[in-house]
C-alpha positions in Angstrom: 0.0 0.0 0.0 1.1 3.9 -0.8 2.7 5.8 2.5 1.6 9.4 1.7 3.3 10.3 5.3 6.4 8.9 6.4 7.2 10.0 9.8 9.9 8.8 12.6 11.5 10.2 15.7 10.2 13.9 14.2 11.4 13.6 11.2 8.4 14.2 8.6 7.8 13.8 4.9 5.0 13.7 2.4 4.7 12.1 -0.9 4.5 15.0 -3.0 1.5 14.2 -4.8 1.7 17.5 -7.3 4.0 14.7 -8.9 1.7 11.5 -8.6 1.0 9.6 -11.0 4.5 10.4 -12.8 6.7 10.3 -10.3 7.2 9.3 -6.4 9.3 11.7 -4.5 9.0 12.5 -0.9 9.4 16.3 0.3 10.5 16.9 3.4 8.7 19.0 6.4 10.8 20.3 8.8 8.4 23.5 10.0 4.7 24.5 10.7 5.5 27.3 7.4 6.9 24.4 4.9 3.5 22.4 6.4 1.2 25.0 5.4 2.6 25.9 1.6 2.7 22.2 1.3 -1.4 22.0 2.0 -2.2 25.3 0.5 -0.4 24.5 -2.8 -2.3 20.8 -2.3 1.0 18.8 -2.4 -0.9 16.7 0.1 -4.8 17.0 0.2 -7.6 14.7 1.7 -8.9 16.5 4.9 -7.5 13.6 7.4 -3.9 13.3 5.5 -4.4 17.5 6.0 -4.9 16.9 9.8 -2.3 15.0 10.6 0.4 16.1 8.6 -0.1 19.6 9.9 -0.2 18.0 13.5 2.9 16.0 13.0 5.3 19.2 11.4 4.4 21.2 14.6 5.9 18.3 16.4 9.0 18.4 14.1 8.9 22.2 14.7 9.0 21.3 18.7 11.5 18.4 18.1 13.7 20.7 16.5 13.7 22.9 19.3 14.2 20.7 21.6 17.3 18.9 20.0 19.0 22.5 19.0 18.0 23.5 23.0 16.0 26.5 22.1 13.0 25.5 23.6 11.1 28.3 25.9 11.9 26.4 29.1 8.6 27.6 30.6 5.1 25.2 30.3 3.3 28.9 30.0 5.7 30.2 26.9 6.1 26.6 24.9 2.0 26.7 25.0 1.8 30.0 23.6 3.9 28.9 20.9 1.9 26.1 20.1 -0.9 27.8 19.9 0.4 30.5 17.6 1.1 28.0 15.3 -2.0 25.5 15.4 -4.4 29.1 14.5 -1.6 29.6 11.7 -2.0 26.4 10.3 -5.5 26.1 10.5 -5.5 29.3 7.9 -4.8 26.9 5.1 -7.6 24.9 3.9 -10.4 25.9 6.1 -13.0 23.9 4.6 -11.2 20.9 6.2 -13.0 20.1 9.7 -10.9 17.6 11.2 -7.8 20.2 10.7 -9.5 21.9 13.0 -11.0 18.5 15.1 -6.7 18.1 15.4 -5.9 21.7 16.7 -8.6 21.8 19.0 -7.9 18.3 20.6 -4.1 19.3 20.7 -4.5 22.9 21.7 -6.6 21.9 24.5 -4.6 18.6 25.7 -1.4 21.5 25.7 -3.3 23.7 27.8 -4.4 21.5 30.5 -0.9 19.9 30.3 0.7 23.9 30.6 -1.5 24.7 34.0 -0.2 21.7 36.0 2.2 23.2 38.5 5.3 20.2 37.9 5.3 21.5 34.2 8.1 22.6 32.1 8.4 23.5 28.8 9.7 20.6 27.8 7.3 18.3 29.4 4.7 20.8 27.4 6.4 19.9 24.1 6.7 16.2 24.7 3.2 16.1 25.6 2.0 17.7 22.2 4.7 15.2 20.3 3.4 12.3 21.7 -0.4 13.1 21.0 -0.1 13.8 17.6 2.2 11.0 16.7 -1.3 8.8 18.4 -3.3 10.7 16.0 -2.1 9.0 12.9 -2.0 5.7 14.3 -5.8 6.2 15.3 -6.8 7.3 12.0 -5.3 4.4 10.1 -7.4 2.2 12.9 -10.4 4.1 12.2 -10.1 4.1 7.9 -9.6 0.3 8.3 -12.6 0.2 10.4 -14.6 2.5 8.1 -13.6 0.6 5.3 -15.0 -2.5 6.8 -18.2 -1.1 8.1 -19.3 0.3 4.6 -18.2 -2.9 2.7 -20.6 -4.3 5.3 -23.4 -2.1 4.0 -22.7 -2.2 0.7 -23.3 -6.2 0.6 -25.9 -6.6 2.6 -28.3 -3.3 1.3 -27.1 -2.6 -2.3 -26.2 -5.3 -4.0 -28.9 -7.1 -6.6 -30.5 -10.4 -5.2 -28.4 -13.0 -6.0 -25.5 -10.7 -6.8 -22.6 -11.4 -5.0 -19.9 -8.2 -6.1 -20.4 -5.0 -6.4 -19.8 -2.2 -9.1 -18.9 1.1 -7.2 -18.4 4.5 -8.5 -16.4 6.9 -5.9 -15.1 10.7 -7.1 -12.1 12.7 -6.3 -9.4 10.9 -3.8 -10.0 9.2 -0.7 -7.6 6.3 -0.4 -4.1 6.3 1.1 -2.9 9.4 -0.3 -5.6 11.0 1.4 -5.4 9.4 4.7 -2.6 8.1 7.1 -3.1 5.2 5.3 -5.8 2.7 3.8 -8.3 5.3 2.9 -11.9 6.3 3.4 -14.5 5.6 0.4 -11.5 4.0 -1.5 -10.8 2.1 2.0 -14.6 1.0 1.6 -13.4 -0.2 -2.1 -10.3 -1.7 -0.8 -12.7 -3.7 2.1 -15.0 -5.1 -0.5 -11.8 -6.3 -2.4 -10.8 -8.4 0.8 -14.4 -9.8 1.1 -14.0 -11.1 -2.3 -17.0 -8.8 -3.2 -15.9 -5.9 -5.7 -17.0 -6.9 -9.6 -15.4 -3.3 -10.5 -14.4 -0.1 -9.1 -15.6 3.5 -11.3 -13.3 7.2 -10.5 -14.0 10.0 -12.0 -11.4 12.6 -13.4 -12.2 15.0 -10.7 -11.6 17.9 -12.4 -10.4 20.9 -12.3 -7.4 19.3 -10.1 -7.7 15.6 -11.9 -7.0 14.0 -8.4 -9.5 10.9 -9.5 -7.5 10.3 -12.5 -3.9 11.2 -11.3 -4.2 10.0 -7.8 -6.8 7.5 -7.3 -6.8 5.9 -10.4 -3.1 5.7 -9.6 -3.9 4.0 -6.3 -6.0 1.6 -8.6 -3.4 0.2 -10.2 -0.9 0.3 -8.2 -3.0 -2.8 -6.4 -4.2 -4.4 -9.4 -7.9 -3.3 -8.3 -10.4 -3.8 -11.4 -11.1 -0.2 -12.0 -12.6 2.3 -14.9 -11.6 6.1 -15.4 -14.5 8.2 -16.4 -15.0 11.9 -16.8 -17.3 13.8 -14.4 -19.7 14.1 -17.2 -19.8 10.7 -18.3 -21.3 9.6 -14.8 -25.2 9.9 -15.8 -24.6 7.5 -18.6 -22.6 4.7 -16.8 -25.8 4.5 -14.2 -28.0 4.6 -17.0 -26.2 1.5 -18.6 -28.4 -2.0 -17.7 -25.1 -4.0 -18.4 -23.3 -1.8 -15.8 -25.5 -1.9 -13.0 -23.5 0.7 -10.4 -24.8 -0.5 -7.0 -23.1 2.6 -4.9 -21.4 5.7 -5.3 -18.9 6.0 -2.3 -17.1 9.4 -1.4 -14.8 10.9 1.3 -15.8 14.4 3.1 -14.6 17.5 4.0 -16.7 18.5 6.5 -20.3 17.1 7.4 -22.6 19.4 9.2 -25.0 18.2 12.3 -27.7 17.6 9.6 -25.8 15.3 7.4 -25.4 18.2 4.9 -21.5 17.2 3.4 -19.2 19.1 1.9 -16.7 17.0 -0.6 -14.9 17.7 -3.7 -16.7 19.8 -6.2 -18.9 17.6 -8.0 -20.1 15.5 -5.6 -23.6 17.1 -5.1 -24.2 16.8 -9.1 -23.4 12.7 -8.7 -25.4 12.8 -5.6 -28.2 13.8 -8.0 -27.5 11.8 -10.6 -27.6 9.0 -8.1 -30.9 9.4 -6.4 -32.4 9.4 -9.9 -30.9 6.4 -11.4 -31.7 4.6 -8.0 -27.8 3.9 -6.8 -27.3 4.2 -3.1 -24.8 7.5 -2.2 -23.2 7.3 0.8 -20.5 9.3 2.9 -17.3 7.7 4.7 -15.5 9.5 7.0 -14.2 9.2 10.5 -16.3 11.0 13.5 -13.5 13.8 13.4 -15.1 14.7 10.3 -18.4 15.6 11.3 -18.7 19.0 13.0 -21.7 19.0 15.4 -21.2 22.9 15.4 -22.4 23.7 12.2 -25.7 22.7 12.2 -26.5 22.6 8.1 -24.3 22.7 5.1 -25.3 26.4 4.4 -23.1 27.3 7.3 -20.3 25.8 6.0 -17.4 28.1 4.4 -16.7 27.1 0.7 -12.7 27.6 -0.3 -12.7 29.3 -3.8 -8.8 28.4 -6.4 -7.2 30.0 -8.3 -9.2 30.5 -11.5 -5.5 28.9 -13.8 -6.7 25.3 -12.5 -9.5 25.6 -14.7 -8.0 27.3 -17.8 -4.6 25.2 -17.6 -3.5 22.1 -17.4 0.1 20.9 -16.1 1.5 17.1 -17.2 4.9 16.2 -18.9 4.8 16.2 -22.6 3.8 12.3 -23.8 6.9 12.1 -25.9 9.4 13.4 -24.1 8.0 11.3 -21.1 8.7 8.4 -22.8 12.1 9.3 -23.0 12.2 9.7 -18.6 11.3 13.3 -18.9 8.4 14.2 -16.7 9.4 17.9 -16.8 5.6 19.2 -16.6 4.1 21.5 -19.0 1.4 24.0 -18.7 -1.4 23.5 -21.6 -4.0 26.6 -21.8 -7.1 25.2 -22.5 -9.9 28.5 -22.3 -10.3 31.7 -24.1 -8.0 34.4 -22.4 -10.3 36.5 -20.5 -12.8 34.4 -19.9 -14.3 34.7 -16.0 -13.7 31.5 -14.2 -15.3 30.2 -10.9 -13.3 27.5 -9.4 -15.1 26.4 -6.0 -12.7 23.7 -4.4 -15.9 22.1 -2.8 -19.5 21.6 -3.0 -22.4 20.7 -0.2 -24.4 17.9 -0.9 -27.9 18.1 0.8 -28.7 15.1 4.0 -31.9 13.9 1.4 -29.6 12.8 -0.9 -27.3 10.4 1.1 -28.3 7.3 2.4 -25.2 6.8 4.4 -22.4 7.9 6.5 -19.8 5.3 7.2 -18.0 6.1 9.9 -16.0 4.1 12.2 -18.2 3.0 14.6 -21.4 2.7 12.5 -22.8 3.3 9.0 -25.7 5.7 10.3 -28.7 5.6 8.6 -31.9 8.4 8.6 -34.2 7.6 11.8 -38.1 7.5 11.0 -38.0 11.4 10.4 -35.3 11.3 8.1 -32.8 12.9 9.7 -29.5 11.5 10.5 -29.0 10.9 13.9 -25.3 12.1 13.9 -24.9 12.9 17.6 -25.3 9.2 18.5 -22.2 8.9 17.4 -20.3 10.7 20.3 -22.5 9.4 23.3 -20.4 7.1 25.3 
């Protein structure tokens, strides 16, 4: 399986994913600064790989301090700093709930730590190492877990009787690139695959940012899962295919609001349409950090708008001189000059339109009144 995040002993890097599917290199993230350029510019992306690779370079930051002796010897200072830089990082994708799940977790964990009499700075700093190093190994726990629980579903509510495998379409990335590991909708995929119980797997291009075709398609084949490439338009016609027979469309999240209201990868809501007409079950994976209790519907959720050059260019090595080893990328315009361009990173699909959310405890389903009983999920 792909490690998106390598990390050991503070040292932290990322597979550079602005380079995926042409090339695996590994950058390395020594600071909170190189951490946020590295998810602002979207050389990682996925909100959980976000989360904890934002979590784990503020522990390099501190480890680096520690080991050059330039840590604030004082619980009260080294808390300071830590939150100073947990409110700077949260600046970069705010969309991305469980970046901010992370920083309040930490941030608070610091500051009860910070107000115990016996501590030091250093004590502060080891404290905050420790718990986000636990972060990433319970995320990988919960997308392996998630990934069970909706293969689960899948078999037992959308499958055709007498049909044993399914045919699932999922959208943008959501696998190991995305996630410490394993993945979220693609870890749904990847569960079915282990149950013997995936016929084929559908992703879509994704576009503007291609991350279905460049990064999850690459995940695809990098384990020999049966999988199909479409383009986001092309979706409408593979449901209305009889010889396909798409039992489930699976996708990650970005944030999902009290009501079940989600906010994904632009592009999702239009599927979620397409679904619901066509019949195919559309459901949401994501761990508990994802959903924010706080925001009570999707309307109150803030939508990150690009750069409007990710829809009139493309960037990719030139075909021939790639199959010479160059992967030198070029940029293709592909619009009029001038044109106006609105380039919305994300999109809210309404709670009617899901019938789902895996998470890794449960896949909760609408109660008799059709809302989705969300806060279940965090009574002990």
């Amino acid at each position: 399986m792909l490690e998106a995040i390598k990390y050991s002993g503070g040292n932290l890097a990322i597979l550079d994913q602005l380079q995926l599917p042409y090339k695996e290199e590994y950058a390395t993230i020594r600071t909170t600064e190189e951490a946020w350029h590295a998810i602002r510019e979207m050389r990682v992306r996925g909100a959980p790989a976000i989360a904890i690779v934002a979590a784990l370079a503020l522990a390099s930051d501190l480890s680096i301090l520690i080991a050059e002796d330039k840590l604030p010897a004082s619980a009260e200072e080294v808390k300071d700093l830590v939150t100073q830089k947990l409110r700077y990082l949260l600046t970069s994708r705010p969309t991305a709930v469980n970046l901010s799940d992370a920083s309040g977790k930490l941030g608070t964990l610091v500051e009860e730590h910070s107000g115990d009499p016996a501590a030091t700075g250093h004590s502060t700093a080891v404290t905050y190492i420790q718990a986000a190093e636990a972060m990433r190994a319970k995320d990988l726990e919960d997308n392996k877990n998630i990934g069970q629980n909706g293969a689960k579903w899948i078999i037992e509510n959308a499958l055709a009787q007498g049909s044993s495998k399914a045919t699932v379409l999922t959208h943008c990335n959501t696998g190991s690139l995305a996630t410490s590991g394993y993945g979220t909708a693609l870890g749904v995929i990847r569960s079915l695959v282990s149950n013997g119980a995936l016929h084929r797997a559908y992703c879509t291009e994704t576009r503007p940012y291609n991350q279905g075709s460049r990064l999850t398609a690459f995940e695809l084949v990098h384990e020999g899962i049966p999988a199909t490439l479409i383009t986001d338009s092309m979706a409408a016609a593979l449901f209305a295919r009889t010889d396909t027979n798409v039992n489930a469309v699976v996708v990650g999240a970005d944030r999902v609001a009290a009501n079940g209201d989600t906010a994904n990868k632009i592009g999702t809501y239009g599927l979620a349409v397409l679904a619901k007409h066509h019949g195919v079950k559309f459901l949401v994976a994501a761990p508990r950090t994802t959903i924010d209790l706080a925001t009570k519907s999707g309307g109150e959720i803030t939508i990150e708008e690009r750069s409007p050059t990710e829809v009139t260019k493309v960037k990719g090595p030139c075909d021939a001189e790639r199959a010479k080893g160059n992967i030198a990328p070029h940029t293709i315009c592909t619009a009029a000059d001038g044109i106006d361009v609105w380039n919305p990173a994300f999109d809210v699909t309404p709670s009617t339109l899901i019938d789902g959310i895996i998470t890794e405890v449960s896949v909760v389903e609408k109660d008799s009144a059709g809302r989705f009983p969300l806060q279940d999920l965090f009574n002990p």
